[in-house]
MARTIKOL-133181 format. One record per residue (C-alpha): residue number from 1; residue in one letter; x, y, z. Coordinates in Angstrom, 3 decimals. Each point is the difference from the previous one (the first is absolute). Example, Ala and Ser with C-alpha at 12.3 -4.5 7.8 and 13.67 -1.06 7.14 Angstrom:
2
PT mardren dodo       xx       yy       zz
PT       1    a   12.300   -4.500    7.800
PT       2    s    1.370    3.440   -0.660
//
This chain:
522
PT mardren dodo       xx       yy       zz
PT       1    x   84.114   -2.740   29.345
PT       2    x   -1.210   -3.409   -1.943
PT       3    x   -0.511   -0.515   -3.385
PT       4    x   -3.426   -0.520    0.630
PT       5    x   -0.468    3.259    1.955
PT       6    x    2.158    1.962   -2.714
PT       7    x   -2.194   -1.359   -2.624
PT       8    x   -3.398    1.199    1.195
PT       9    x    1.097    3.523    0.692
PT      10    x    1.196    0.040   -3.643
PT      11    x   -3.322   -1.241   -1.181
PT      12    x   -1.524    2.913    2.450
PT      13    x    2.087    2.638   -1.221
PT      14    x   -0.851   -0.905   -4.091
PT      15    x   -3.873   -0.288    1.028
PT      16    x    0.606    3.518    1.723
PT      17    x    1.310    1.545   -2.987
PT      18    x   -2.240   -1.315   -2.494
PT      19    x   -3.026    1.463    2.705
PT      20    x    1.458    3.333    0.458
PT      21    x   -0.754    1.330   -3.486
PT      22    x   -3.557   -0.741    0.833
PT      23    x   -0.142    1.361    3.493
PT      24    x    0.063    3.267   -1.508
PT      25    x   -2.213   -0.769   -2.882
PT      26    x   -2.621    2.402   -0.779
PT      27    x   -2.889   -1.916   -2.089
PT      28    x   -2.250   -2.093    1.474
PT      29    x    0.517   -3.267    1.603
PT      30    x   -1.925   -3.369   -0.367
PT      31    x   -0.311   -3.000    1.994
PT      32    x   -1.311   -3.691   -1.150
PT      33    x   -0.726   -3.222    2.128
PT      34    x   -0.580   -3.324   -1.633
PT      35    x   -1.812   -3.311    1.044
PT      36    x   -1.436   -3.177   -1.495
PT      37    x   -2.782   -1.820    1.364
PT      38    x    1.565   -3.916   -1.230
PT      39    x   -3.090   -1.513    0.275
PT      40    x   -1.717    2.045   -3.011
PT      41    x    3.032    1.412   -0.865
PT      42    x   -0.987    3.403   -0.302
PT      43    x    2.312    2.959    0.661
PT      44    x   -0.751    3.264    1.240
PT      45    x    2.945    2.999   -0.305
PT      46    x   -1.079    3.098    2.013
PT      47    x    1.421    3.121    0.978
PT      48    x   -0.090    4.166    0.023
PT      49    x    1.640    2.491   -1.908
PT      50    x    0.736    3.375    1.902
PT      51    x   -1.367    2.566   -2.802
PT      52    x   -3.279   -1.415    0.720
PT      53    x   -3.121   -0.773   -1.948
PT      54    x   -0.387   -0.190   -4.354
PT      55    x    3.843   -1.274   -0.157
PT      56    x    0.844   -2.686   -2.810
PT      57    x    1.232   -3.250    1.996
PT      58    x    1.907   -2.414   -1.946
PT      59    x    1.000   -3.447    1.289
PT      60    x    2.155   -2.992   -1.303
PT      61    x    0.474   -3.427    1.128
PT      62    x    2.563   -2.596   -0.732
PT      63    x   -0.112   -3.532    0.638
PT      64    x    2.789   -2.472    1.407
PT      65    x    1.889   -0.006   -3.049
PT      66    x   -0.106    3.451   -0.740
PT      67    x   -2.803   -0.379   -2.401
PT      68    x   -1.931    3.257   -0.133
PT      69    x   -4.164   -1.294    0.707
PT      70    x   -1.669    2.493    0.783
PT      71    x   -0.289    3.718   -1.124
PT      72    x   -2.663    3.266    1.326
PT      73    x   -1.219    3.269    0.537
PT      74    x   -1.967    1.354    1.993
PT      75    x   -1.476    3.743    1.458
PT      76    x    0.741    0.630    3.494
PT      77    x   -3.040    0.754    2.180
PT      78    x   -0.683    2.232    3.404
PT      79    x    3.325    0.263    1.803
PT      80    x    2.015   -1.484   -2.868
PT      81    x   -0.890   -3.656    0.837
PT      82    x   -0.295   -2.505   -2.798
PT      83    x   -0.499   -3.693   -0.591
PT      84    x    1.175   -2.635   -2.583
PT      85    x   -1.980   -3.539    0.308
PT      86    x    0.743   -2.528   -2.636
PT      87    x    0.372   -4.081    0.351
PT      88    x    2.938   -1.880   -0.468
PT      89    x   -0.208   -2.941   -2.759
PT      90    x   -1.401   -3.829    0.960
PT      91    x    3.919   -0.579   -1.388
PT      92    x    1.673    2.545    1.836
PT      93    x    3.427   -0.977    1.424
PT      94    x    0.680   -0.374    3.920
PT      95    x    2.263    2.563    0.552
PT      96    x    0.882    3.790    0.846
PT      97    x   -1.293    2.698   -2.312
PT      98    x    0.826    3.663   -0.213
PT      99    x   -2.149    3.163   -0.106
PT     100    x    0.836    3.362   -1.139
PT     101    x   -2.354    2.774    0.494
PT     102    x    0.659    3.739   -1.514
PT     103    x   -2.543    2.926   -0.551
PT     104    x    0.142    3.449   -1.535
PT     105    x    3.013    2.121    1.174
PT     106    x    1.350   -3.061    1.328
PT     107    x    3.892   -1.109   -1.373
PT     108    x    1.229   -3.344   -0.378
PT     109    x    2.190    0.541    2.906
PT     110    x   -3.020    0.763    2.014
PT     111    x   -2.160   -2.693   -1.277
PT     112    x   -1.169   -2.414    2.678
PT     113    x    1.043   -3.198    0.203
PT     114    x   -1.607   -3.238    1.851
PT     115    x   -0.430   -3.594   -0.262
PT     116    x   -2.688   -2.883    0.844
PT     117    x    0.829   -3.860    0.221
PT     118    x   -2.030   -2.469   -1.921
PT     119    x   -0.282   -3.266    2.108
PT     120    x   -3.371   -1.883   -1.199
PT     121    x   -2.665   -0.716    2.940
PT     122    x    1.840    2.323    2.098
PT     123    x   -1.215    3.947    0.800
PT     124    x    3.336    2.515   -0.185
PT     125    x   -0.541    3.122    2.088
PT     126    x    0.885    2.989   -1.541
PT     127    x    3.093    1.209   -1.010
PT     128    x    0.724    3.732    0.557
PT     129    x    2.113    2.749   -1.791
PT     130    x   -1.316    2.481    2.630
PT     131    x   -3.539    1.056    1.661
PT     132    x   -3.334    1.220   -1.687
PT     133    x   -2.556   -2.081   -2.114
PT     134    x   -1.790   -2.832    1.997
PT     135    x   -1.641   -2.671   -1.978
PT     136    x   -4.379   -0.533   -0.572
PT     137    x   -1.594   -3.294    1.097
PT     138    x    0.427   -2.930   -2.126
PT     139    x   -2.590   -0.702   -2.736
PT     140    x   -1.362   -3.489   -0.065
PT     141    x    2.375   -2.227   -2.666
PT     142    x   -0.300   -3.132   -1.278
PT     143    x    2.860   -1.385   -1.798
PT     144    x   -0.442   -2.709   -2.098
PT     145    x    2.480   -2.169   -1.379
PT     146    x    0.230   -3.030   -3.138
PT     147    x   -0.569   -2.573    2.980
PT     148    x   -2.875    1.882    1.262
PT     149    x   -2.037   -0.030   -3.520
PT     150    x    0.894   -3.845   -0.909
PT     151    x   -2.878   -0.827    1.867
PT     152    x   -2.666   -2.513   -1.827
PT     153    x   -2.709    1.888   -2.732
PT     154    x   -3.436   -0.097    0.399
PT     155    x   -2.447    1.355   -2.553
PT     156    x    2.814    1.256   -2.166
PT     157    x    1.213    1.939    3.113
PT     158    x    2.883   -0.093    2.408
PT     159    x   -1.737    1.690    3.320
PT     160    x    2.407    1.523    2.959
PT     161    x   -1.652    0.960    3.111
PT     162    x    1.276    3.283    1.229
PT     163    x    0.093    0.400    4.009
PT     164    x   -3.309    1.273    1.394
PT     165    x   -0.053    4.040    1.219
PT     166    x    3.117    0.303   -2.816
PT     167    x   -2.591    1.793   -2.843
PT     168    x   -2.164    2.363    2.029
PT     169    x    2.335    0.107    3.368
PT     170    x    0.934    3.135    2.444
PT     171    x    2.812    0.080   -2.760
PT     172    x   -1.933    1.554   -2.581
PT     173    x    1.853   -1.270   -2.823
PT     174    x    0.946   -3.179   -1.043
PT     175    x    2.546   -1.945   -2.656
PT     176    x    0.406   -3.452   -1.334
PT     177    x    3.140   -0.309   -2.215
PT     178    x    0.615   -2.612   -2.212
PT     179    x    2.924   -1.526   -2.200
PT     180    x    0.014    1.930   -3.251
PT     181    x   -0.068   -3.182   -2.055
PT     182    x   -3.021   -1.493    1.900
PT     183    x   -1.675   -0.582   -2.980
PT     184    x    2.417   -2.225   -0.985
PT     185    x   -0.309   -1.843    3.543
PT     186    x   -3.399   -0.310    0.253
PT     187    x   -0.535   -1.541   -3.784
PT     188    x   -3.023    0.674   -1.975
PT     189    x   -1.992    0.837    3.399
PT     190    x   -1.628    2.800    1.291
PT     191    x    1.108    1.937    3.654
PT     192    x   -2.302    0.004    2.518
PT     193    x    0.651    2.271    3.333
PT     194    x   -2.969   -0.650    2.624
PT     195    x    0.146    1.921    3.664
PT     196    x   -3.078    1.244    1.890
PT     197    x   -0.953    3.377   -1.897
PT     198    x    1.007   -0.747   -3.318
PT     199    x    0.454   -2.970   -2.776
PT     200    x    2.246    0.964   -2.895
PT     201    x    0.801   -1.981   -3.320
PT     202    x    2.452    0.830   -2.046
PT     203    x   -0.214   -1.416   -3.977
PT     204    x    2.811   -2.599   -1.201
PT     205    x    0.056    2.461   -2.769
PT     206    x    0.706    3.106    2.183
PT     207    x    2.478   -1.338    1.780
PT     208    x    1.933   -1.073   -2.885
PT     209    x   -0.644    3.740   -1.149
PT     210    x    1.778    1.004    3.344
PT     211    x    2.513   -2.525   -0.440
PT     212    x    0.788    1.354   -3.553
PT     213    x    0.176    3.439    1.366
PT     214    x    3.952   -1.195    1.350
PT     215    x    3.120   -0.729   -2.010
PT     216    x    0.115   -3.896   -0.141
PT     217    x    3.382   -0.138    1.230
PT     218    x   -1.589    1.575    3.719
PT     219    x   -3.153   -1.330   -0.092
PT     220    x    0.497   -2.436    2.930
PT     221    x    1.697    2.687    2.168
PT     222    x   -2.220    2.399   -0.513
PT     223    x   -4.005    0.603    1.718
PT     224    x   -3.394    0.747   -0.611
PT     225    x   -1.655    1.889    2.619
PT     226    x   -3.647   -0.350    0.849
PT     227    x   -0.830    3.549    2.327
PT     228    x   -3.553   -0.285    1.513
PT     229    x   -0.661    3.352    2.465
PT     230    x   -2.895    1.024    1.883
PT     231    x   -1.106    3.233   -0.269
PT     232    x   -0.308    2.121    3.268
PT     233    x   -3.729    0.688    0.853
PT     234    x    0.386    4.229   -0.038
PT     235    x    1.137   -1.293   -3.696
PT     236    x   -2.075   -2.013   -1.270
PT     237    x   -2.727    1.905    0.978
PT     238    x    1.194    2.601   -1.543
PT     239    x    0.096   -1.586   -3.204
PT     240    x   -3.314   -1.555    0.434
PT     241    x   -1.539    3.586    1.167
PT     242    x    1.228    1.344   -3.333
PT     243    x   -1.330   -2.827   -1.856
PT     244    x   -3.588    0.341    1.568
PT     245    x    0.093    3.620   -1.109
PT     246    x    0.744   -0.646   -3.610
PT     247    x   -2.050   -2.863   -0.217
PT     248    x   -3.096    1.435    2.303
PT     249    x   -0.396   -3.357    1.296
PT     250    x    0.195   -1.513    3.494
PT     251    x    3.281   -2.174    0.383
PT     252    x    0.943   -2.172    3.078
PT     253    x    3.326   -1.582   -0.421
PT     254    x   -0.818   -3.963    0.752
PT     255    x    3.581   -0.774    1.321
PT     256    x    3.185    1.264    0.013
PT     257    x    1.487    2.677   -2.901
PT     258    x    3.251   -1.830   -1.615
PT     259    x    2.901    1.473   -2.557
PT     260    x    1.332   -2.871   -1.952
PT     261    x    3.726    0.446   -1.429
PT     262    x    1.418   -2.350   -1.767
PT     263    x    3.703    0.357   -1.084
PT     264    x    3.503   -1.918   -0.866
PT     265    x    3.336    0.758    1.216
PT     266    x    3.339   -0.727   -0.857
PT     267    x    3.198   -0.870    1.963
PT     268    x    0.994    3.930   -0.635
PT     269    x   -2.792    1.109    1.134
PT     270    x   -1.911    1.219   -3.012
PT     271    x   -3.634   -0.478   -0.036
PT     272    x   -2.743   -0.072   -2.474
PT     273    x   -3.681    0.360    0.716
PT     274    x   -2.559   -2.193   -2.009
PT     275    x   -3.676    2.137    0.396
PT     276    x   -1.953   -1.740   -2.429
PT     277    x   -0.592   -3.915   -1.099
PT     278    x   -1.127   -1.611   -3.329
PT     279    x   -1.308   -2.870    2.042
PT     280    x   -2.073    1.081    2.950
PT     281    x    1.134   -0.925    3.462
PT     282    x   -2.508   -1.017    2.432
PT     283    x   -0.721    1.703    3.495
PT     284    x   -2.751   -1.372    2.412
PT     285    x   -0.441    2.232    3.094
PT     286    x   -1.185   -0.276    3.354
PT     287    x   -3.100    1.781    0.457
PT     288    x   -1.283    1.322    3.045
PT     289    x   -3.331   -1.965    1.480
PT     290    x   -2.340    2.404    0.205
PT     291    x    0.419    1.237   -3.885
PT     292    x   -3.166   -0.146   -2.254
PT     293    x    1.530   -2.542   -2.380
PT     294    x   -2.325    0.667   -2.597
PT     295    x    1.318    3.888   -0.196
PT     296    x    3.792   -1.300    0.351
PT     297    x    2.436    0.141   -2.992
PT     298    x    3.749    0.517   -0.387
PT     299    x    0.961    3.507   -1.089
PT     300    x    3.486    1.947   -1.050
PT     301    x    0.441    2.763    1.942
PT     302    x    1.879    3.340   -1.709
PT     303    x    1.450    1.982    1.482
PT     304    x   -2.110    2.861   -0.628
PT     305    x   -3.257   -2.172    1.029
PT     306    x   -1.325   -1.096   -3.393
PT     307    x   -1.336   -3.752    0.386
PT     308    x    0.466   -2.886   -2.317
PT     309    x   -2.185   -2.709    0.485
PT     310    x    2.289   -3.031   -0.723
PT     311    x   -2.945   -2.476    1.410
PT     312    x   -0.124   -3.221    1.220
PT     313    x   -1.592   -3.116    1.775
PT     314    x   -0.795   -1.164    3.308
PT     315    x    1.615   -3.649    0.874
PT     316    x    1.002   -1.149    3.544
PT     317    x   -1.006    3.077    1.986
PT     318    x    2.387    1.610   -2.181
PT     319    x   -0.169    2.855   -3.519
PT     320    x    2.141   -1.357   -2.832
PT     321    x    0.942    2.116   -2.802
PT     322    x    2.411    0.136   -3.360
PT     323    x    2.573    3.162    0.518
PT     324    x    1.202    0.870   -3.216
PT     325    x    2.074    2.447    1.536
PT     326    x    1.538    1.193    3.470
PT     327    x   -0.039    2.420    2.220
PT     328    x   -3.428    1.205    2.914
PT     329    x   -2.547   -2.054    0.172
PT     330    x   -3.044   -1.104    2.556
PT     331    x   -2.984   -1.698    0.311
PT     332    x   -2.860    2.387    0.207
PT     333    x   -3.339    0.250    1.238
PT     334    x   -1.477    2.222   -2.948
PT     335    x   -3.901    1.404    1.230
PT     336    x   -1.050    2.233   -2.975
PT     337    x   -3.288    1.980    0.333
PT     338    x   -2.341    1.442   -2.156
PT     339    x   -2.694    2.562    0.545
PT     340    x   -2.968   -1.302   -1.898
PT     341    x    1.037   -3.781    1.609
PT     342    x   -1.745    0.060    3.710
PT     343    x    0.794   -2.953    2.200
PT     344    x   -3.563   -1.614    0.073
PT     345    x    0.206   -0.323   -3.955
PT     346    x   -0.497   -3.324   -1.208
PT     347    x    3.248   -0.236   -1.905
PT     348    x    1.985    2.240    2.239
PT     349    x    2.295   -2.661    1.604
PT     350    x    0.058   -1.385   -4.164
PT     351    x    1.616    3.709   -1.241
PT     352    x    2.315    0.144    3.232
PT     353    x    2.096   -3.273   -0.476
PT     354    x   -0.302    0.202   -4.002
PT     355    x    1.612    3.828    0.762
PT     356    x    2.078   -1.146    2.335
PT     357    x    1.544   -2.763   -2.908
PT     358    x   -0.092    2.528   -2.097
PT     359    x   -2.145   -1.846   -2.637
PT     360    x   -3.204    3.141    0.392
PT     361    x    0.976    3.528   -0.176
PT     362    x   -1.916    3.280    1.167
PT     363    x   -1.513    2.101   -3.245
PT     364    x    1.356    2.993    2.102
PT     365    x    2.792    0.040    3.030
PT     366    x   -3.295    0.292    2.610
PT     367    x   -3.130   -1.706   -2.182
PT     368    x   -0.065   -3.996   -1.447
PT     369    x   -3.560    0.148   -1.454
PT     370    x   -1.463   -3.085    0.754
PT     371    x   -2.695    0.174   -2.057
PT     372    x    1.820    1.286   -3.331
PT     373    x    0.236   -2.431   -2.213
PT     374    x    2.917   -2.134   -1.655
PT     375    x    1.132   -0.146   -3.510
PT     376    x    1.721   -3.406   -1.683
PT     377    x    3.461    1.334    0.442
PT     378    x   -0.210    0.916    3.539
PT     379    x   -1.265   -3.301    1.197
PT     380    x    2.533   -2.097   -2.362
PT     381    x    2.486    2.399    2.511
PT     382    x   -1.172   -0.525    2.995
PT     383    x    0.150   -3.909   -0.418
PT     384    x    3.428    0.640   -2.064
PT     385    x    1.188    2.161    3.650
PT     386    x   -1.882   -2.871    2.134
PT     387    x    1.992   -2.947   -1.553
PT     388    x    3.374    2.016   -0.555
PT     389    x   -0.019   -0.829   -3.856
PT     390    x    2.370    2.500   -2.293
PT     391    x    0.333   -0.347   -3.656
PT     392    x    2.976   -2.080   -1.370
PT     393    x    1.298    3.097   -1.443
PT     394    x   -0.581   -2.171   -3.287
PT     395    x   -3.406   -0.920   -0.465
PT     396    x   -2.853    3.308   -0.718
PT     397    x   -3.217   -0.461   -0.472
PT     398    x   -2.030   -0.211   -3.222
PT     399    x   -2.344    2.617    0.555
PT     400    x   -0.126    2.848   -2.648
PT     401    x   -1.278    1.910    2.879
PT     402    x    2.114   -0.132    2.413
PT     403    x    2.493    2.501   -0.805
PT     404    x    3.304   -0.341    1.552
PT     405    x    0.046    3.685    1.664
PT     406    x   -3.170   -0.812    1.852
PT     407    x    0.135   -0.484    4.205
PT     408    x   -1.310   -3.539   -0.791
PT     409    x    2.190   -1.356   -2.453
PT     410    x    2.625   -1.789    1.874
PT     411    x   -3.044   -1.361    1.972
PT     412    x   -1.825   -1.411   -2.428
PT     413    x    2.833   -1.579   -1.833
PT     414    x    1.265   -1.827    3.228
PT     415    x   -3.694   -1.334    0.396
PT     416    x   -0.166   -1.048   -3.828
PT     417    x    3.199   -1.951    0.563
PT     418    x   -1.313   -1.911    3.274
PT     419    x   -3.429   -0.829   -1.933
PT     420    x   -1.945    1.764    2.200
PT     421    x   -1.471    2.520   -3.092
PT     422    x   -1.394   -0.525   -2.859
PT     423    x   -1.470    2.363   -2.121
PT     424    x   -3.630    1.614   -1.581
PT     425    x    1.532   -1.686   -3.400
PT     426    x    3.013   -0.711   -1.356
PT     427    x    1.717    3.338   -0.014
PT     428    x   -1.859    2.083    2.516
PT     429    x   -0.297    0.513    4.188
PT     430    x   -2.072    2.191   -0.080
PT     431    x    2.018    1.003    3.557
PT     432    x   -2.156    3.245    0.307
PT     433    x   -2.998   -1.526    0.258
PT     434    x   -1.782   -0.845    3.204
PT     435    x    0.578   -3.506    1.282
PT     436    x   -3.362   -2.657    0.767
PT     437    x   -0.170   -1.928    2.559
PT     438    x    0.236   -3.253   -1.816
PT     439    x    3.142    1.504   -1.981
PT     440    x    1.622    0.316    3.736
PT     441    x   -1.413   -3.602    0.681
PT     442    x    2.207   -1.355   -3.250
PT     443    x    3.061    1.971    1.338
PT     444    x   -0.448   -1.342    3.541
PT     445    x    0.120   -3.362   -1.480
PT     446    x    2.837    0.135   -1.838
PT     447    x    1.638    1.698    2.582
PT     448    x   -0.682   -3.286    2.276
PT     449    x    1.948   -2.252   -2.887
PT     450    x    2.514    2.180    0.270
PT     451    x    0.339   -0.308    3.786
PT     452    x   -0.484   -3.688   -0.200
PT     453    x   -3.561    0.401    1.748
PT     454    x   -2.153   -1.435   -2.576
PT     455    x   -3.653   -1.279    2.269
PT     456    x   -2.409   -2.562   -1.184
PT     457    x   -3.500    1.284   -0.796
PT     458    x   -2.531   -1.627    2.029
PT     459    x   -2.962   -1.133   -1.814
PT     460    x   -2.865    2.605   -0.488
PT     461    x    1.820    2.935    1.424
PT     462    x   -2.178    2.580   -2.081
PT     463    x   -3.552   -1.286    0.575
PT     464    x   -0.306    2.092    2.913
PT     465    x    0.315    3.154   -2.575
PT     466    x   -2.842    1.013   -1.452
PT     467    x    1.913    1.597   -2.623
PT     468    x    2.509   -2.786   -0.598
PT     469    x   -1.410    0.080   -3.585
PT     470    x    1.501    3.388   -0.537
PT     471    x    3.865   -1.376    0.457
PT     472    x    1.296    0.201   -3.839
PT     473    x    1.321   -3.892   -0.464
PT     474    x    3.572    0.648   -0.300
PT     475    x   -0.460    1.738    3.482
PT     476    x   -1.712   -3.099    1.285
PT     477    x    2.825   -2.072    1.385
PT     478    x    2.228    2.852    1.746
PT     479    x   -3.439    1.509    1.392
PT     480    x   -0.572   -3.297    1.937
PT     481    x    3.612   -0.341    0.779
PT     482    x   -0.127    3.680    1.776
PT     483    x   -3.307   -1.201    1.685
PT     484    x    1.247   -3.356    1.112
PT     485    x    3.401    2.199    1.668
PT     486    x   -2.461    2.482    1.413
PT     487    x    1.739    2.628   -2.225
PT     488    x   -2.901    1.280   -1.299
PT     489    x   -3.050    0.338    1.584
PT     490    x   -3.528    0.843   -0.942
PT     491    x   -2.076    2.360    1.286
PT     492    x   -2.837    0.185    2.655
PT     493    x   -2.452   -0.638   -2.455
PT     494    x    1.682   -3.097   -1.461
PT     495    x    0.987    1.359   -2.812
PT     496    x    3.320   -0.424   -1.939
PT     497    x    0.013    3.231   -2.108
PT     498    x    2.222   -1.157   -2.507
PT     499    x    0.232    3.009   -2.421
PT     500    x   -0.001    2.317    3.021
PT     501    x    2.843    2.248   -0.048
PT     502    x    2.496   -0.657    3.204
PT     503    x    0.658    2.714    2.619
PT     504    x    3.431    1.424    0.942
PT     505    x   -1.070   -1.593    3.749
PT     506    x   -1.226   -2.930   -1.243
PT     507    x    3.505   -0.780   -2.307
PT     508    x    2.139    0.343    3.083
PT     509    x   -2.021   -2.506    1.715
PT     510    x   -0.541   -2.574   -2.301
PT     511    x    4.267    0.367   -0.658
PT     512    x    0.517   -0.342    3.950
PT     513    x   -2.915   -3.380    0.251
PT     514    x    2.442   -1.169   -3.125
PT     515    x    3.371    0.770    2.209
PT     516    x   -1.584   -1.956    3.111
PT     517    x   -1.043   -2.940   -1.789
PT     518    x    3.207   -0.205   -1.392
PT     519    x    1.821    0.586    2.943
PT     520    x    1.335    2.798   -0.766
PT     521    x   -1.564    2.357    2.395
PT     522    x   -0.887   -0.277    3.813
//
């Protein structure tokens, strides 16, 4: 008999003694298979445990050099499968790394063992311990490295293109991972990720938040993850048949439904989530074609249905918005009805979009009376809602009778601050008290400075009034400039009714003529 020959029936017999205890083992057994995809470097570690489903699954993994990277847990689900997916570092070493897998009732002798091989641009097949798990279709990743986002800025932006179908695709769910310390790479600049559904910019200042969010000494090992998935039909419409219901409003989603996570991960694997931003990032969607644009905006989804109209603008076929925060959100076609509103009303279309911006509210869930009339404070907040203005927080108004507990009051000091109030004197609103139309014309106005939209008054705009000598003289300008814009409007008779009070129907109109001629509005 050889050396050789004697040698590998040694190794037999120790292997067979160390199996035997285990061969007569009563608790349950587990099995684990690894593998890498080297191109996005994401690993996968699957297998089964015998005592079935609700079992605690824990799994370790060491790199080349021993290092322990990654550590999990995990439920078992029908039939005791389970799944581990996690992504190596940009900076991972080439090299062999080791996984053990154990669960509940499992020893350390029975723990499974397996391995996967890191070669970079190469795919490693799996590595098995034994049968069972299986492995779920890949999800779309993008990996992007310091080379990648030292491309030239542009507008205070460094833009990467991500591969059309990747947002959006058959795999439902997609990733773009960065270098932790991108903020760092990419200077003072913004990041800009553009692919066919969706256009996503993240702050300087947010990704030096995420940056921050890492020990310094593994900041340029470690990764921020972008996750962008697409929510099933049967569940998004779900959400948006729940959302109807509580709002008792027709809603059409205009696109696709996303979840937006946003985390950072370090080379052991821990994770933190960042849900909400100082600095706004900003998402433009992809709408769908056939969408009534002018009853589109962007809206956070709960999960129990309630809305949150977030907003937004039209530019380049496509709805941009400021997300202050993450998680469901869509671009929705919002058709809100009202019982006393019939469709051949003059200002019918006027109350729909206005609803639909949510600048005009209903004065019940079912009735908007068009012909009620409007007080000071409400129309200072419908322009307020129209141009997005909020109170500094630092600034109130002057008014002695305004009190700070009223509906109105945050309202009316965010229109103080942009100029666009002013008040009966000195120290009073008045915000009770029914509005005129040449009050509204003065708001309009200054509403237009505000957006920039200032019009020249063409010579002898009023003569065509016959009661142009009615308008009070510090009405006089703004009334033309609302004329001029086609903002205001007189009536059949010719007649400018300049003390006349202003209906609920005709505020939301004049507020959507202002949106239009600024642009704001389609």
């Amino acid at each position: 008999m050889t050396k050789k020959v004697l040698a590998f029936l040694l190794t037999i017999g120790v292997i067979a003694s160390l199996l035997a205890p285990a061969a007569f083992a009563t608790g349950p057994a587990i099995t684990a298979s690894a593998q890498i995809d080297n191109k996005t470097r994401e690993v996968k570690i699957s297998g089964q445990i015998s005592s079935g489903a609700g079992q605690q699954v824990t799994v370790k993994v060491q790199g080349p050099q021993n290092e322990q990277l990654y550590v999990n847990q995990t439920t078992s689900l029908a039939n005791g499968s389970y799944q581990f997916v996690y992504t190596l570092s940009s900076t991972a070493r080439e090299g062999q790394y080791g996984v053990v897998v154990g669960g509940s009732g499992i020893s350390k002798e029975e723990q499974a063992v397996t391995s996967f091989t890191y070669t970079a641009g190469t795919t490693t097949p799996p590595v098995s311990s034994g049968g069972g798990g299986g492995t779920t279709p890949e999800p779309g990743v993008v990996n992007l490295t310091k080379d990648d986002l030292k491309g030239n800025p542009s507008a205070g932006k460094v833009s990467i293109t991500i591969p059309q179908g990747t947002i959006g695709g058959s795999n439902g769910s997609a990733k773009v991972v960065l270098p932790a310390n991108t903020a760092d790479i990419i200077g003072d600049n913004s990041l800009e990720l553009k692919s066919d559904k969706l256009t996503i910019v993240i702050p300087h200042s947010v990704l030096v938040i995420l940056q921050g969010a890492v020990p310094a000494d593994v900041q340029a090992t470690s990764e921020i993850s972008l996750t962008v998935s697409t929510l099933p039909k049967q569940q998004s419409d779900s959400l948006l048949e729940k959302a109807a219901s509580g709002d008792k409003s027709g809603l059409n989603a205009a696109g696709s439904v996303y979840e937006f996570k946003l985390t950072v991960k370090m080379p052991n694997g821990e994770e933190k989530t960042i849900t909400s931003f100082e600095e706004p990032l900003e998402i433009a969607f992809a709408i769908d074609a056939d969408a009534d644009q002018a009853l589109l905006g962007v809206y956070f989804i709960a999960n129990d249905g309630t809305l949150e109209y977030i907003g937004g603008k039209i530019q380049n076929g496509q709805m941009l918005a400021k997300i202050s925060h993450f998680s469901i959100y869509a671009v929705l076609e919002y058709k809100k009805s009202f019982t006393d509103v019939t469709a051949g009303f003059w200002a019918a279309r006027d109350i729909q979009v206005m609803a639909a911006k949510h600048i005009v509210y209903g004065k019940t869930e079912s009735t908007f009376d068009p012909k009620g009339q409007v007080t000071r404070a409400e129309f200072a907040a419908f322009l307020v809602r129209a141009l997005e203005l909020k109170a500094s927080g630092v600034a109130k108004s002057p008014f002695a009778d305004v009190a700070s507990d009223k509906w109105y009051a945050g309202a009316v000091a965010a229109a103080y601050e942009a100029k666009l109030i002013s008040g009966k004197d000195a120290a009073h609103f008045k915000p009770e008290g029914l509005i005129t139309r040449e009050e509204m014309a003065v708001m309009i106005a200054r509403a237009l400075e505000k957006q920039a939209k200032a019009t020249t008054v063409a010579d002898g705009l009023l003569n065509k009034f016959g009661d142009r000598g009615n308008v009070s003289k510090w009405a006089l300008e703004a009334m033309q400039i609302s004329l001029q814009a086609n903002i205001l409007l007189g009536n059949a008779d010719s007649k400018l009714l300049p003390a006349a009070n202003a209906s609920r129907a005709e505020s939301a109109a004049v507020i959507r003529r202002m949106l239009d001629y600024a642009g704001s509005t389609k």
